[in-house]
C-alpha positions in Angstrom: 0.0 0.0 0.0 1.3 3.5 -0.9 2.3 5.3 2.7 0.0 7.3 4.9 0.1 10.9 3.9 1.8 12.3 6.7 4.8 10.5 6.1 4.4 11.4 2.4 4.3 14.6 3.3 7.6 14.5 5.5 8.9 13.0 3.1 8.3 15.3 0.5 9.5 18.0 2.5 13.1 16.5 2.9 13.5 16.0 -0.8 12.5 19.6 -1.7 15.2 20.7 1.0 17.6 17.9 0.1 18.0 18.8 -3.9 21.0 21.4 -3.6 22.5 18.3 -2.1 21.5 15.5 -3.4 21.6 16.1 -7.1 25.0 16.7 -7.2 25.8 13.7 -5.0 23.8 11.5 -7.5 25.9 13.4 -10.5 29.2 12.5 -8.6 28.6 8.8 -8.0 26.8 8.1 -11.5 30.1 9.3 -13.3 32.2 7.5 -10.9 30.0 4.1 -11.8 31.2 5.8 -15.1 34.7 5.4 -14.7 35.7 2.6 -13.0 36.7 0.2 -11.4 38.4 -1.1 -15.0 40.9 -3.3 -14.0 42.2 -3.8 -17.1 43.2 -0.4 -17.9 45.1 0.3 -14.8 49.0 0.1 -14.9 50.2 -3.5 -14.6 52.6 -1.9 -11.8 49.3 -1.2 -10.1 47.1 -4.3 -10.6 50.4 -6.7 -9.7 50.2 -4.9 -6.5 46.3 -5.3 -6.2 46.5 -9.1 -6.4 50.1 -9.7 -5.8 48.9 -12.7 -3.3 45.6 -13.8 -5.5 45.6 -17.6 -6.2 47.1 -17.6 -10.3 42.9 -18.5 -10.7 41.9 -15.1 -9.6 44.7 -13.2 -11.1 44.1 -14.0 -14.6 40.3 -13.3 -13.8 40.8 -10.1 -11.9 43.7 -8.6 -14.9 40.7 -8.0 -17.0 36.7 -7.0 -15.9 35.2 -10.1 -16.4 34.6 -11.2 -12.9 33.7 -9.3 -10.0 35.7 -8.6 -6.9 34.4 -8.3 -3.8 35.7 -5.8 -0.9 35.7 -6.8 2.5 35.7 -3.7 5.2 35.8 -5.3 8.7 35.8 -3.8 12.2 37.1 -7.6 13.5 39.0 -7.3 16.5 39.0 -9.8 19.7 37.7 -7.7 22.5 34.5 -6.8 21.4 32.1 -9.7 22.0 30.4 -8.1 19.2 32.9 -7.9 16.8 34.7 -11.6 17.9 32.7 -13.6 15.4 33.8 -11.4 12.3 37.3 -13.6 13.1 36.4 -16.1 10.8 33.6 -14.4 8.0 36.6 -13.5 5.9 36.8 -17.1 4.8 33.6 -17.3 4.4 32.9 -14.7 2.2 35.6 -16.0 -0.1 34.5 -19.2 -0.1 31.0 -17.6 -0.9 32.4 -15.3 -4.1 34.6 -18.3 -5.2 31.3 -20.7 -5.1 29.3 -17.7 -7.2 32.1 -17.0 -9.9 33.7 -14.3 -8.1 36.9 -12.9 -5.9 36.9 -11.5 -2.5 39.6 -9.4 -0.7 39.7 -7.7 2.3 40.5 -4.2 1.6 40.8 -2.4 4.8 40.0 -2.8 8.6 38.2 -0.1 10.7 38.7 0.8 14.4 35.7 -0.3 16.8 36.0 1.0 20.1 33.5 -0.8 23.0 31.6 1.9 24.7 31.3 -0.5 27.3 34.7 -0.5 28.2 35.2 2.6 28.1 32.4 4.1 30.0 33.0 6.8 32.2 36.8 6.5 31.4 39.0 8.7 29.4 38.5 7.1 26.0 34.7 7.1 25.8 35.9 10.8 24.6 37.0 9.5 21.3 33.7 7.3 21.5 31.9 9.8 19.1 35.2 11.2 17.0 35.5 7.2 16.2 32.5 7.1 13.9 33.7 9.3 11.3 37.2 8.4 11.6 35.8 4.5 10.4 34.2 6.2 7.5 37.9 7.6 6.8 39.5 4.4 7.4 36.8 2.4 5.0 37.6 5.4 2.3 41.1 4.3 2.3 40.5 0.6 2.1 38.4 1.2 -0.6 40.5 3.9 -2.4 42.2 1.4 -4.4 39.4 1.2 -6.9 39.6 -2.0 -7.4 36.4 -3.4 -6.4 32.9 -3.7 -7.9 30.8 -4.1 -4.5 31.5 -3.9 -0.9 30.6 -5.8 1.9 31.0 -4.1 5.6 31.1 -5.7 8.8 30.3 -3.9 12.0 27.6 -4.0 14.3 28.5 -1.5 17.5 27.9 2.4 18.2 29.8 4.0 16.5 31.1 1.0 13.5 28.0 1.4 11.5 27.3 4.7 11.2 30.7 4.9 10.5 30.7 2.3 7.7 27.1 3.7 6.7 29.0 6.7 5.7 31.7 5.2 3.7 29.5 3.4 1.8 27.2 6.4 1.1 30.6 8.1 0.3 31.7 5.4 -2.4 27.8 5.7 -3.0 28.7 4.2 -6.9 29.1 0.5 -5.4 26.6 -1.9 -4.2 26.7 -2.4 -0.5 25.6 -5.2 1.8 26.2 -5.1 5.5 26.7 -8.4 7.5 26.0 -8.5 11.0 27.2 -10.9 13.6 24.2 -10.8 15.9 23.4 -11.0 19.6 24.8 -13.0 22.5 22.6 -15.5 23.8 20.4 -14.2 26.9 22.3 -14.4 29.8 21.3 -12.6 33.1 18.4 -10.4 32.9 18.9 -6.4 31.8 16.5 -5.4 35.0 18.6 -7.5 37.6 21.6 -6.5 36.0 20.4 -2.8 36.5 19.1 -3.6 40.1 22.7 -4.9 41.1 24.1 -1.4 40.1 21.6 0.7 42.2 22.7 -2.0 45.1 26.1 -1.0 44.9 25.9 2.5 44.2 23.6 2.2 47.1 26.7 0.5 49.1 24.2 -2.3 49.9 26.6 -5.2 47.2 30.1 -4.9 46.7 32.3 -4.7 43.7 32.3 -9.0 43.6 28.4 -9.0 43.4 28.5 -6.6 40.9 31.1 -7.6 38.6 29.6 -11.4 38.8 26.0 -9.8 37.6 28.2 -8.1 34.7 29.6 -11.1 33.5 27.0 -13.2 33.9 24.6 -10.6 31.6 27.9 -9.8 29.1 28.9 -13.3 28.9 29.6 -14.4 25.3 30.3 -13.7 21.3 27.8 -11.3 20.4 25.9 -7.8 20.6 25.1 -6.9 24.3 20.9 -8.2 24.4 19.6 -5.0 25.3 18.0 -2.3 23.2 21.1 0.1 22.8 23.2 1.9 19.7 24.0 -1.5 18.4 21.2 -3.5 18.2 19.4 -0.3 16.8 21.9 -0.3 14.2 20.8 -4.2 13.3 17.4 -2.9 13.1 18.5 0.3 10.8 20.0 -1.7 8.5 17.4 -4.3 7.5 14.9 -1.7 7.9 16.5 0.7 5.6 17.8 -2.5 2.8 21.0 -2.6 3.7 20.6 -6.2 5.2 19.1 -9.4 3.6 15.7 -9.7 5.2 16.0 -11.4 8.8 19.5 -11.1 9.3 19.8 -8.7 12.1 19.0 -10.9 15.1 20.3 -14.4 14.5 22.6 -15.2 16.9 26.8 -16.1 16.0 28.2 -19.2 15.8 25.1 -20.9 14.7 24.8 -22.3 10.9 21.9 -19.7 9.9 24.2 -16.7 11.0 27.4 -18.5 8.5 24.3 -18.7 5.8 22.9 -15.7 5.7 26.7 -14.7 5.7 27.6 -16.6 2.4 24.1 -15.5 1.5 24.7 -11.6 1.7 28.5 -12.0 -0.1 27.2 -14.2 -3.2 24.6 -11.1 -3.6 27.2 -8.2 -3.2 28.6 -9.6 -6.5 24.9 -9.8 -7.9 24.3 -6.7 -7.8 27.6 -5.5 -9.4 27.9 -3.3 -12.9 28.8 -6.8 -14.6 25.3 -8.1 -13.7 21.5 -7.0 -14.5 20.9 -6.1 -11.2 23.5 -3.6 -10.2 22.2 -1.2 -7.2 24.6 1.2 -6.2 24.5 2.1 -2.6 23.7 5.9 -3.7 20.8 5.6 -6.0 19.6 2.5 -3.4 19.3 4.6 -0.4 17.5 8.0 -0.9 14.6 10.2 1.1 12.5 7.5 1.8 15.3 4.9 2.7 15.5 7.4 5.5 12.5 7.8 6.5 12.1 4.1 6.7 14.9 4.1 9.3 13.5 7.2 11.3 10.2 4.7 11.6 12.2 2.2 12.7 13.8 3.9 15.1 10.1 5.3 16.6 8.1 1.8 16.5 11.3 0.3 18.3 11.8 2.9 21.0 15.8 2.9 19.5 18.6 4.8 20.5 18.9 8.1 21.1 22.8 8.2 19.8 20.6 8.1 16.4 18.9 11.4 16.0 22.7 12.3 15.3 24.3 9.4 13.3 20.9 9.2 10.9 21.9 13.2 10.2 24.9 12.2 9.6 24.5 9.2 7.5 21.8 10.6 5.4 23.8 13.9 4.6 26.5 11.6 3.1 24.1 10.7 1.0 23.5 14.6 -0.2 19.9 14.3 2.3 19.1 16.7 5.0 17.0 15.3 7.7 16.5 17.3 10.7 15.3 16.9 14.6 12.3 18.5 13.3 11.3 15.8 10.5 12.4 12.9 13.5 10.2 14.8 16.2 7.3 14.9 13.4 7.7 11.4 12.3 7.5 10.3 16.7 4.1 11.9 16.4 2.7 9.5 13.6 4.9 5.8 14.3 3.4 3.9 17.6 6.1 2.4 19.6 5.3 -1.4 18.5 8.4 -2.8 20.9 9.5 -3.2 24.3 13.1 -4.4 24.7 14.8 -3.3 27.8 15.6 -0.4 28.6 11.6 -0.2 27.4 10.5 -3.4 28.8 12.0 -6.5 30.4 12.8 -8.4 26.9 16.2 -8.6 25.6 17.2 -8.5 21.6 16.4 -12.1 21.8 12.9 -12.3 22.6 12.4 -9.7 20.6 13.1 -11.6 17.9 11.3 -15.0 18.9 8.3 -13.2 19.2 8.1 -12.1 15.5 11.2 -9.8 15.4 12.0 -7.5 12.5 10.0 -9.3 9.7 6.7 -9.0 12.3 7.4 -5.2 12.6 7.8 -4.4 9.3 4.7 -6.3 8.7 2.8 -4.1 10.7 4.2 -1.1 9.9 3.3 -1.5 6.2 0.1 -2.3 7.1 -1.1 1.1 7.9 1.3 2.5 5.5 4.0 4.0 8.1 6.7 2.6 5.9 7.8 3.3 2.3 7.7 0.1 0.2 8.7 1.2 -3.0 12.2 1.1 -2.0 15.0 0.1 -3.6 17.6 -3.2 -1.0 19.9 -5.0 -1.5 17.5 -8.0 -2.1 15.5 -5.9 -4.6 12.5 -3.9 -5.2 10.1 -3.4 -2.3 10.3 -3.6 1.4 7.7 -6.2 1.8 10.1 -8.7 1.2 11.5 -7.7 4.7 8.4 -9.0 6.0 9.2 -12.7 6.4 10.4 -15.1 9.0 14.3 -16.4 8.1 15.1 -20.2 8.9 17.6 -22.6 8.0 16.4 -24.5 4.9 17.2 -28.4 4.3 20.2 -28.2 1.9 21.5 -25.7 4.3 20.7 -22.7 2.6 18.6 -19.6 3.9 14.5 -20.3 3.9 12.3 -17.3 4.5 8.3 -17.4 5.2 6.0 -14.9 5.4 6.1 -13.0 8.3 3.5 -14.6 11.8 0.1 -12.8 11.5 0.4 -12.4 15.1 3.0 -11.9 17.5 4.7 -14.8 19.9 4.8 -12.2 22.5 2.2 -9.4 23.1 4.3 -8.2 26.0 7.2 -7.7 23.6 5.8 -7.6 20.2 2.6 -5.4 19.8 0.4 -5.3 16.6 -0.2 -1.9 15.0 -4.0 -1.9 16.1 -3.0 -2.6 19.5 0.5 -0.6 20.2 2.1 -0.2 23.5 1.6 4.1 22.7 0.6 6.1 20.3 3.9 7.9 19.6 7.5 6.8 19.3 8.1 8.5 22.2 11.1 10.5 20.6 11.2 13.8 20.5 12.4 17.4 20.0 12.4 20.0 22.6 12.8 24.2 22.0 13.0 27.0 24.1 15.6 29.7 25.6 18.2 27.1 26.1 18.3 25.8 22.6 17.0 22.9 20.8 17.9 19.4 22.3 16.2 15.6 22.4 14.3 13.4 24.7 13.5 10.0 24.4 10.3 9.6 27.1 9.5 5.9 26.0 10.9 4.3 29.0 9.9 7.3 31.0 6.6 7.2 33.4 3.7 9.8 31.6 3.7 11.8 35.1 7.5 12.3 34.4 7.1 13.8 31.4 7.3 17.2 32.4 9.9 18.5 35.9 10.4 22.0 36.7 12.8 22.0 39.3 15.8 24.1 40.5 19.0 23.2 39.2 22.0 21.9 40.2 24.9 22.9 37.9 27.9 19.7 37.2 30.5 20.0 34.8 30.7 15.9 34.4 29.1 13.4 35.9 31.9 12.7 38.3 30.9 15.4 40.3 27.3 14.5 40.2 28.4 10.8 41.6 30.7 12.8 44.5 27.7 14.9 45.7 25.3 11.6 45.6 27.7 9.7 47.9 28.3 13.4 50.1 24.4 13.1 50.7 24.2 16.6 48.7 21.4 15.3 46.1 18.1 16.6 48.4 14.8 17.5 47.0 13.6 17.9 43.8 16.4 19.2 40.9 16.9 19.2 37.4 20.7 18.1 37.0 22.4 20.5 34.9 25.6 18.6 33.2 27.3 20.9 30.4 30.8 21.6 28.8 29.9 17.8 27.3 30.0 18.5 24.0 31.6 17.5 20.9 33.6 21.0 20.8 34.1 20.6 24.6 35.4 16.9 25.1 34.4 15.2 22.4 31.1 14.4 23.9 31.2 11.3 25.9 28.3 9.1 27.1 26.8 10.1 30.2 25.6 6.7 31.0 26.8 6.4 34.8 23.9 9.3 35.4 21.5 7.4 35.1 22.4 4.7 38.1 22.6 7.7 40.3 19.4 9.2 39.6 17.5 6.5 39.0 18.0 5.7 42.9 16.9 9.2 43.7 14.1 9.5 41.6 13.2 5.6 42.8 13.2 7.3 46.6 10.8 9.5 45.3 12.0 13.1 44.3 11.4 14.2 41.0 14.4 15.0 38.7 15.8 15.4 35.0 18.7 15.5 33.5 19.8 18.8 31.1 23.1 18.3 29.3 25.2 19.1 25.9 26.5 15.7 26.5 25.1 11.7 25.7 23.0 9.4 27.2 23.1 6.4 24.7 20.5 3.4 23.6 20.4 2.8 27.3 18.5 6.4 28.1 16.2 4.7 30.7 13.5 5.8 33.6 14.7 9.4 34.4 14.1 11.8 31.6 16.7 13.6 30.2 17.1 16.3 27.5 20.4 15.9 25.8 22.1 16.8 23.3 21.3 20.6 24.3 22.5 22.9 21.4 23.9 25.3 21.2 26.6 23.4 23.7 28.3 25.3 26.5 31.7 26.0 25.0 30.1 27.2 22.0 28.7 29.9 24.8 25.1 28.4 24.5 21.9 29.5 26.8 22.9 26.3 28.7 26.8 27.9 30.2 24.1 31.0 31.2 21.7 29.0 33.8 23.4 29.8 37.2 22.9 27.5 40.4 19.0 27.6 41.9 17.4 28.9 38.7 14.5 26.7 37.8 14.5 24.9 34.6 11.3 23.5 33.4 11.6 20.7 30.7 8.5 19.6 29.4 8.3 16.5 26.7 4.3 17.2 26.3 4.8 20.2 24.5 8.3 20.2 23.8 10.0 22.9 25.4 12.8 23.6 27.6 13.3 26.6 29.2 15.0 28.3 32.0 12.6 30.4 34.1 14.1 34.2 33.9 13.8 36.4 31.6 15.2 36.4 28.4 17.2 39.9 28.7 18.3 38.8 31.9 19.5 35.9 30.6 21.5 37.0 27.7 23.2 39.7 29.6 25.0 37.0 31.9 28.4 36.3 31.4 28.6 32.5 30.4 30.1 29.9 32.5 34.0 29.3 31.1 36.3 26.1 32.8 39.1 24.6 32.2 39.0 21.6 29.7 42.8 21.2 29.8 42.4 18.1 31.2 40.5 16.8 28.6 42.9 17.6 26.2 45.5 14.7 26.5 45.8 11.3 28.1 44.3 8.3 26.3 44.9 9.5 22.6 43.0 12.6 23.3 45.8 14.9 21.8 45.3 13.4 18.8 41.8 14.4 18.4 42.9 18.1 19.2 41.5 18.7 15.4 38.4 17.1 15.1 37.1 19.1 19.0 37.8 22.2 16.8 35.9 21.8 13.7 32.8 19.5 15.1 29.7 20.7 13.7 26.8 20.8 16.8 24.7 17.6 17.4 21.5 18.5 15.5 24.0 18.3 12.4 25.3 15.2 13.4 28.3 16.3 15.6 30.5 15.6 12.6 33.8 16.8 11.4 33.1 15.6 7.9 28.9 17.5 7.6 28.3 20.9 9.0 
């Protein structure tokens, strides 16, 4: 069915804006499908070094254009449970092109960073810097122009937004992202998050709680809760850049190395040297995106996204704003609950019906674009199905479950768990920023309380344990920016509060900074902009002054008046120490030239 006009219209609007943009990028990446990759006109100095240790097989075939290479971009690395399992796809991707008439070479690694590692430490302030810098270090890999498609594997934060943006950038080749899927459930995501209040509390001790860590991050695989990277998964099948169902199938398992051979055998289907080429460009345009913004809404996804989705979709020469992602949380029902929204994890999401059930529903009421170009074709009700294993050990899809396996996980879209995606801008005399209310009580949706002024969330934490946190407050954290620090996660917040707010004061958090996929209970407007070393409204609110942030209506404001609060000097402190330690120094250039975070906080998109 054609989509419900309000999305049309949203749509619509971002094309008309987009066209200064995006019809030049569609003029670059056409004449670069143009030009190349020809093979057989580079210089033989050139092609010996592009296949210097090709089997003699692939070297004859790859001297001329009459098979297709495959590049490989991988994020592998050992210490991310997510990123573990990408040890071995190399193999199997060649063995994959080799078995369809084609070569495959890996042609450049990325950095992935674990923001779970490096929460609340030093490096979490590279955290956000990382994403374009994989988009750099994909661009080199794939420099070498010798490639007809790409494959990209990632699956974390900052890795596929990253890669999303390379392959946007090389927007003249196909592109087909593998995942590597979730861990298997381990402990639950609510008694994992009870066991930190304990010990903030000083009721466990640091044994309890690192056996409750381990036991809930335990294994190969995505962490199970609803965060950045498992919103990713969702992104990319919801926006074509995955084979229908492979988001969620866990690693190891012989589905996950199917869909795997699967996905590479199609990159080099949908080369030039086919009938089916589909550059990743031309594939992905306005209503790709809009796709993903609906995604986002129905799934209650991470807030990290109304950043990277600018970002992304401006490689692409398309300008989506807060605006069009606040508008589109008034139409999409929120369809999921996966913790933080609910007790599920990834995993039961997907036993209950998963992605092909949502999409389902979605389309039903025409809340999704289906006359979309994917990597698996024309339309996106082929996303609709249910993936198993078939008998010869290929990939078998069905049509998606009429209903779902799990009402308390999976609602239909006549029955939805709310009425909006429960995303959504906020305006006033501070600036613009974001809230994400879907995990947040309805009698929480709007404080107005004094504030208390923090210039990280270590200080926060100190006055908590002083005994300093009485009353009602709206915790005011700033100089968290991208220009400031790079803008770090703000995740170890949220323990803290949560306690108070569980002990029965009301209070909110207000901050240039993060809060990541795992925004929970206590609501939070983040992302403020402009930030407070750009000398933004928010470096102006002084200790005491009432801030009032209201996710009904969508304001945020600081109660005095505006002439008042423009003749204050703003707040200035010393960021030195955020400056080096931890490969900070490095990033010197990018905390300079960062655009603000309703662009994307990107050093490559202003």
């Amino acid at each position: 069915m054609s989509a419900d006009s309000r999305i049309a219209a949203i749509t619509a609007r971002i094309v008309e804006r987009s066209k200064p943009y995006r019809e030049p990028y569609l003029d670059r990446i056409r004449s670069a499908a143009a030009n190349g990759p020809h093979r057989s006109v580079l210089g033989c100095g050139n092609l010996a070094h592009g296949f210097a240790v090709c089997s003699p097989a692939e070297k004859v075939a790859l001297a001329g254009d009459r098979v297709p290479n495959l590049g490989i971009i991988t994020s592998y690395n050992d210490m991310l449970s997510a990123h573990q399992p990408f040890e071995t796809y190399p193999a199997l991707i060649r063995e994959a092109a080799h078995e369809a008439g084609g070569v495959a070479q890996v042609a450049g690694g990325v950095p992935a960073m674990c923001d779970g590692v490096t929460q609340g430490q030093p490096g979490m302030e590279l955290s956000l810097f990382s994403r374009d810098v994989i988009a750099m270090a994909a661009g080199i890999g794939l420099s070498h122009n010798m490639f007809d498609s790409a494959v990209y594997l990632g699956v974390c934060d900052k890795i596929v937004p990253g890669l999303a943006i390379a392959a946007l950038t090389f927007g003249h080749l196909p592109a087909v992202f593998i995942p590597a899927g979730p861990m298997t459930s381990g402990l639950p995501n609510d008694e994992k998050a009870r066991v930190r209040q304990l010990f903030a509390e000083g009721k466990v001790g640091r044994d309890e709680l690192l056996e409750a860590e381990s036991k809930s991050y335990h294994g190969p695989g995505t962490c199970t809760f609803y965060g950045t990277a498992n919103s990713n998964q969702m992104l990319m099948e919801i926006m074509g850049f995955h084979l229908p169902g492979a988001s969620f199938i866990n690693p190891g398992t012989p589905l996950r190395d199917a869909l795997t051979k699967e996905a590479a055998k199609r990159a080099l289907a949908i080369t030039a040297l086919g009938n089916e080429f589909t550059p990743a460009g031309e594939m992905i345009d306005e209503r790709s995106i809009v796709n993903g913004v609906v995604g986002l809404h129905a799934t209650g996804g991470s807030t990290n996204h109304t950043m990277h989705l600018v970002a992304m979709a401006r490689a692409a020469g398309i300008v989506l704003t807060w605006q069009d992602i606040s508008e589109l949380s008034d139409i999409v029902p929120l369809l999921a609950r996966v913790y933080p929204n609910g007790l599920a994890d990834v995993n039961h999401f997907h036993a209950a019906g998963g992605m092909g059930f949502l999409i389902s529903q979605l389309l039903k009421k025409g809340l999704l674009h289906d006359d979309v170009r994917t990597v698996f074709g024309q339309g996106l009700n082929a996303y609709a199905i249910d993936v198993k294993l078939g008998a010869n050990g290929g990939v078998r899809r069905e049509p998606a479950p009429e209903e779902s396996g799990d009402s308390k996980v999976l609602a239909t879209i006549d029955h939805p768990f709310q009425h909006t995606g429960g995303l959504k801008m906020l305006t006033g005399n501070l600036g613009k920023a974001v809230i994400k209310t879907s995990a947040v009580k309805p009698e929480r949706h709007v404080i107005e309380a004094p504030a208390k002024i923090f210039h990280d969330q270590a200080g926060l934490n100190a006055a908590f344990k002083a005994g300093k946190l009485e009353g009602d407050f709206v915790a005011v954290v700033r100089f968290q920016g991208p220009k400031a620090n790079g803008m770090p996660e703000l995740h170890k917040l949220t323990t803290v509060l949560g306690i108070l707010q569980d002990r029965g004061q009301k209070v909110a958090i207000l901050t240039d900074g993060r809060m990541s996929g795992a925004s929970g209970k206590v609501p939070a407007a983040i992302h403020v902009t402009p930030e407070a070393k750009d000398g933004g409204p928010i470096a102006r609110i002084q200790e005491g002054d009432i801030i009032r942030i209201d996710a009904v209506h969508g304001t945020i404001e600081v109660l005095v008046e505006d002439i008042a609060l423009k003749t204050r000097v703003p707040a200035h402190i010393d960021l030195s120490d955020n400056e080096f330690g931890m490969g900070r120094e490095l990033f010197a250039p990018f905390r300079q030239i960062a655009g603000s975070a309703d662009h994307g906080a990107s050093v490559l998109f202003h």
